[in-house]
N, C-alpha and C positions, 0 to 999 in steps of 0.2 A: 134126769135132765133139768138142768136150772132153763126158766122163764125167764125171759128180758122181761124188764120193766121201765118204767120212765126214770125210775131212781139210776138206772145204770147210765144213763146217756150223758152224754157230756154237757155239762152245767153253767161254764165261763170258758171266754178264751179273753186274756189278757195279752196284751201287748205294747214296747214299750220301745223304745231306741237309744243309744247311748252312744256318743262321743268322745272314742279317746283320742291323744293327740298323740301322734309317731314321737320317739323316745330320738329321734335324728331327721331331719328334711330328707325325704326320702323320693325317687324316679325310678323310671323304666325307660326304657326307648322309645314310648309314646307319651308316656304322663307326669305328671307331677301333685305327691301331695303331700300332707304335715298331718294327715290325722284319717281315722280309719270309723266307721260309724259300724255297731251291730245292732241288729233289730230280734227283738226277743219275741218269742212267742211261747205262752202259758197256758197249758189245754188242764182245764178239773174234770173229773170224774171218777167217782166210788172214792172220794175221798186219795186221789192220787195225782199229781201232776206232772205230764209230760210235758217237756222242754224241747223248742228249738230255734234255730236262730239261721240267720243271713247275715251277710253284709252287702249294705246297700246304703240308700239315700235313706233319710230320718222319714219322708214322706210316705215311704213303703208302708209303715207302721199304720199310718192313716188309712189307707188303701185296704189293709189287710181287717179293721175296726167295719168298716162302711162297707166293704163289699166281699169276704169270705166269713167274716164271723156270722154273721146270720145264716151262713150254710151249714156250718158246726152247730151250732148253739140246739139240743134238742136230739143230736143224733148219737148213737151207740160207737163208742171210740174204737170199734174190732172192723168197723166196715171201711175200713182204709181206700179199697180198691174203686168204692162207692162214690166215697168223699172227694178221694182224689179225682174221679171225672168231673163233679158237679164242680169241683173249683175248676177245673179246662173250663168247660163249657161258660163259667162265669166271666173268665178274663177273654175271652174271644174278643171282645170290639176293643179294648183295651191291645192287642196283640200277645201272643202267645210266646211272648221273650222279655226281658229287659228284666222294671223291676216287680210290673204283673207277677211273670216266673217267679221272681225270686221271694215276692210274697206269699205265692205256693209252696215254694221248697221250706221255708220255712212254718210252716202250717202242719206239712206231711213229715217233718221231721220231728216235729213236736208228737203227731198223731202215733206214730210207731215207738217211741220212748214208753207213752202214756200205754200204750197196747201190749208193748212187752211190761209193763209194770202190770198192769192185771193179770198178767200171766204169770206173775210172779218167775219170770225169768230174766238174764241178761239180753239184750239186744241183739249180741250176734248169734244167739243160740236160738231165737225165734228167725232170725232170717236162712238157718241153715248153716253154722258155722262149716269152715273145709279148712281154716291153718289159725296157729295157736297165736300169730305175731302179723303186724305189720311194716315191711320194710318201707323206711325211708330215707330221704335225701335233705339235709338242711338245705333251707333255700333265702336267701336274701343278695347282698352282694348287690343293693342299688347305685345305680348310677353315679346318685347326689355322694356316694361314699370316695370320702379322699382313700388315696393306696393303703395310708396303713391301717385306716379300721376297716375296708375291702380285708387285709389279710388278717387283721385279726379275727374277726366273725368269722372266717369261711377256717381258718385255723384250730379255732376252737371248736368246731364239729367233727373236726378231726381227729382233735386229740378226743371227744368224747367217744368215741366210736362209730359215725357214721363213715358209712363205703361209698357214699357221694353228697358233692355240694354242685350248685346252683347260684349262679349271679345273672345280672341285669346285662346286658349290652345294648348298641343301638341308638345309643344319644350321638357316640361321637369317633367313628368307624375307625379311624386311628389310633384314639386314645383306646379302643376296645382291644384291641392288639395287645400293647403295654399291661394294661387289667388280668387280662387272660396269662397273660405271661407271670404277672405277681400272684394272682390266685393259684395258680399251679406251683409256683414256689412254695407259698403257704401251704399246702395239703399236699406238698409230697408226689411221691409217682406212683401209688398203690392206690390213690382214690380215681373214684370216676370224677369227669368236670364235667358238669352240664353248662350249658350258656342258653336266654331266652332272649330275643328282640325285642318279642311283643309288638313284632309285625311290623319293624323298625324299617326294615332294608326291603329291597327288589329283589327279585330272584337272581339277577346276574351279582349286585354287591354278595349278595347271601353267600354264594359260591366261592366268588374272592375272597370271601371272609374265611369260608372253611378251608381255602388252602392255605393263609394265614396262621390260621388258629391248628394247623397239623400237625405244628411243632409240640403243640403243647396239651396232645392227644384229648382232645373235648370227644365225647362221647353219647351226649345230647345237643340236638339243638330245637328249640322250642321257638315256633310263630317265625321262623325267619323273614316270612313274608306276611301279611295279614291273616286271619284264619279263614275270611271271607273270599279270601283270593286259592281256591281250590286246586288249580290249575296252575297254578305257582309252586306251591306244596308240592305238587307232585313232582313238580319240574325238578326241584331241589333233590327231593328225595331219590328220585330216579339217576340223579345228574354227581351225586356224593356219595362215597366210600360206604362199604357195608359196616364197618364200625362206628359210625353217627348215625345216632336214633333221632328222626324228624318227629315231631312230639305235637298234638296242639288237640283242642277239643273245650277250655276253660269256656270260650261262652258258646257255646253250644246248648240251647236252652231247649230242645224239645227230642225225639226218639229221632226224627224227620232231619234233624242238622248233623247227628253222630250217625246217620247211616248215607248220606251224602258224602260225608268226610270218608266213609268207609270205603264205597262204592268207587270213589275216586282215586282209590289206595293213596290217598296223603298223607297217611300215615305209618312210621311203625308204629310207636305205642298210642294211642289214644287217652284224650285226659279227657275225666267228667267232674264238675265241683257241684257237688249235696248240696248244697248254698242256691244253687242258679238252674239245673237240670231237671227240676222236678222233686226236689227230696228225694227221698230215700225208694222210694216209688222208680222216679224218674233214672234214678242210678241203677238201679236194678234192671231198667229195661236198656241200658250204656252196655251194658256188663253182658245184659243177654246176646245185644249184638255183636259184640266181642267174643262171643264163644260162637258165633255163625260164621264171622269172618276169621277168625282163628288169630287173632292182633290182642296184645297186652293193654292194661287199663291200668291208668292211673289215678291218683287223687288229684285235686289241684286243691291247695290252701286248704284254711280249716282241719286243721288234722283231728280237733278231739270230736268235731260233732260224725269227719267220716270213718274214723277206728271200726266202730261196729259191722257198719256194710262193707266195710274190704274186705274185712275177715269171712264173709260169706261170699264173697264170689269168682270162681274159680281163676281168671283170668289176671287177676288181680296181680302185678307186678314192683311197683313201687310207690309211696306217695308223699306228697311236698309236705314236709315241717315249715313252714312261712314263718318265717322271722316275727311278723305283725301278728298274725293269728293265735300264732302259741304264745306268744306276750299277754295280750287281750285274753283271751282264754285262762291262761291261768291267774291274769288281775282278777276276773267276774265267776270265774267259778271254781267251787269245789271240786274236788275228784281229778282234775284234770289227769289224764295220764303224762308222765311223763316218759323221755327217751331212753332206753336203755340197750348201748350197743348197737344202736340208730335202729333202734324199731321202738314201737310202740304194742304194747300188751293191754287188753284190756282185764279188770277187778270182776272176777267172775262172782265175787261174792256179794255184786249188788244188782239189781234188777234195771231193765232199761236200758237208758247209754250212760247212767249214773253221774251223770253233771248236775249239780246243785248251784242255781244262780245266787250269787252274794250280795242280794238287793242292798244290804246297809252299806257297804263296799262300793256299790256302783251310783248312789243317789249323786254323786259330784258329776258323773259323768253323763244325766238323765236329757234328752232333750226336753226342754217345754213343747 
């Protein structure tokens, strides 16, 4: 039986932030931006470094220097379970959401990379692999998008092999009609359509919206209402045809927000993002509750850092290729996986989540 020692415990956490700008002005139904920020996090130990990241404000990065490094710095990278409470208990006065959370998720995603590297295994093979792939859905189709780059992106996922796409709605309830109608031209009548709001509309527009959009059989609809508005959600859900899946869960940052959302049946499928939920930790306990209330899980964004964990947990049914995410992702780093037949596979022949940050790559994009 090997002895812990001081040598094995984790030695540095470096962190860092990086600024890229959207390749197009890009919206949702609530927001507007030109550029997209991720926040790295570098865990050393036994000569190995795990990797993880966020996207969030460049400030995060700070937060994460001053107030979780000195919880890591000295401890054994295997006690995950340990670490991840002392970082809760640290962000308390702070609140237990925002971008606190999201400087946790990305601490704990870095910590489980660096854990499955000593283990000399892959990722999803220390959380419990259950399926060889993971299905997704291209998702972009913002707002800011004139008709014909709307149809060309959501087209070209098509022709690549994806069985669904995902666009923006919600800025402008009319023009959303028209969109819906091009995007469904684009992709044919063998794809699924999803549409998100991102909590753009009411519960009574939402409804007019889907007898609208019935023409042009959408089959998801995400955030039609706020995700805060519970009881709106349900309204929808209960109130719309059994073949539109009511979607929502992206900021749901703690165990206590995805089991309210449950509890409430607002959901069919539920969505958790690695990024914001707690890491990979945090996903894991999404996923548990989804196997209690027996409701499918999604990813939201981020597709290379959540690959691993989908692939381990049973529930698991689809997850978003983000336009922005998979761009950034493969600018910064090695390995990415890419889509093949609108899934994603992960390199069993490397250990971890096998992303390699491309520090020399990314110094243009470093915040000071």
């Amino acid at each position: 039986m090997k002895i812990t020692t001081v040598t094995d415990n984790i030695t540095a956490l470096q962190v860092q932030a990086y600024t890229i700008p959207t390749d197009y002005p890009e919206s949702d139904g609530t927001l507007q931006w030109d550029h997209t920020t991720l926040v790295l996090v570098e865990l050393q130990a036994q000569g190995r470094t795990g990797t993880g990241y966020t996207y969030a404000n460049a400030a995060t990065a700070a937060f994460i220097h001053s107030t979780l490094r000195p919880l890591l710095i000295g401890q054994h990278p295997q006690q995950t379970a340990r670490l991840y409470e002392s970082m809760c208990a640290a962000i308390r006065n702070e609140g237990n959401c925002g971008m606190a959370r999201m400087a946790l998720s990305a601490v704990d995603n870095a910590l489980w990379d660096l854990k499955a590297q000593l283990l000399d295994m892959p990722l999803c093979r220390l959380l419990g692999q259950v399926r060889d792939e993971a299905l997704l859905y291209g998702s972009g189709g913002f707002t800011s998008y004139p008709q014909q780059r709307l149809a060309a992106q959501l087209g070209a996922w098509a022709q690549q092999g994806f069985t669904a796409v995902k666009m923006k709605i919600g800025r402008d309830a009319a023009k959303d009609v028209q969109r819906v109608s091009t995007a469904r031209h684009a992709i044919g009548d063998k794809l699924q359509l999803f549409v998100d709001a991102n909590g753009a509309y009411t519960t009574r527009q939402s409804l007019a919206q889907i007898k609208k959009f019935s023409e042009y059989n959408i089959s998801w609809f995400e955030e039609p209402v706020s995700s805060g508005n519970l009881e709106g959600l349900r309204f929808v859900r209960e109130h719309t045809t059994e073949a539109i899946n009511i979607a929502a869960g992206e900021y749901a940052y703690t165990p206590v927000d995805f089991l309210n959302m449950l509890q409430h049946q607002a959901v069919d499928v539920l969505q958790a993002d690695v990024t914001r939920c707690g890491g990979i930790t945090g996903f894991l306990k999404a996923a548990a509750l989804c196997d209690t209330f027996e409701v499918p899980l999604s990813f939201h964004c981020a597709p290379a850092q959540h690959l691993h964990v989908a692939l381990a947990v049973p529930r698991f049914y689809i997850g978003e290729y983000f336009h922005d995410h998979a761009r950034i992702e493969q600018l910064l780093f090695d390995n990415v996986p890419l889509p093949e037949n609108g899934a994603l596979k992960p390199d069993l022949s490397v250990n971890g989540a096998g992303l390699i940050f491309k520090h020399r790559d990314a110094v243009q994009y470093k915040v000071s």
